[in-house]
C-alpha positions in Angstrom: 0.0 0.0 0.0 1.5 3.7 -1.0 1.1 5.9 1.8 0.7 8.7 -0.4 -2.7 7.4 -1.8 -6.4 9.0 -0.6 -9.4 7.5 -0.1 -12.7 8.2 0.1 -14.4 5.4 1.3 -12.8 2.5 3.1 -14.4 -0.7 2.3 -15.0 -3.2 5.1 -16.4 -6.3 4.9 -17.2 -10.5 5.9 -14.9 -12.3 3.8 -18.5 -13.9 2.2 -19.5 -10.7 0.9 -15.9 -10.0 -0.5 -17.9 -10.7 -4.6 -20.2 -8.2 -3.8 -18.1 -5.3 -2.0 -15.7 -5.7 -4.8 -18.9 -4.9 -7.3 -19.5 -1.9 -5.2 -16.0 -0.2 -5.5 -15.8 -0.9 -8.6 -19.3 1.0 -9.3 -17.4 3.5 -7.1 -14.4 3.9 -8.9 -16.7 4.6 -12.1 -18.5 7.6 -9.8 -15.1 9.0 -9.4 -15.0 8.3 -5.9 -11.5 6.2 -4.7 -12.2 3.1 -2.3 -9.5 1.6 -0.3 -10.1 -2.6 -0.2 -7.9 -4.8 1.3 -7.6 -6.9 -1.6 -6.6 -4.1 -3.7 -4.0 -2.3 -1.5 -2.2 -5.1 0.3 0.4 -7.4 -0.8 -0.3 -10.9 -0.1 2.6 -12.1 2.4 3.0 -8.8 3.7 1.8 -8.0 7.8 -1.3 -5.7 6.9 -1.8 -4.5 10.7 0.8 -1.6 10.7 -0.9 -0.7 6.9 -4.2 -0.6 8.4 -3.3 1.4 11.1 -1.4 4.3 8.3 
């Protein structure tokens, strides 16, 4: 995850519903709007507390 990036809406979510939240930033993306999942901003390996926390 860059630290420099923005977001407007941070997407949080049951690991069931990940299909559907992904739908939704998507549709958000297209709206202009930039949403912060987990999928999208973490690399897989990597500890993802500390990122959260920034």
């Amino acid at each position: 995850m860059s630290s420099q990036n923005q977001f407007d809406v941070f997407l949080c979510h049951n690991s069931k519903d990940k299909p559907e939240v992904k739908q939704i930033g998507e549709q958000l993306k297209q709206q202009g709007l930039q949403p912060w999942l987990d999928e999208w901003e973490f690399r897989p390996g990597f500890p993802w507390q500390r990122e959260l926390e920034r």
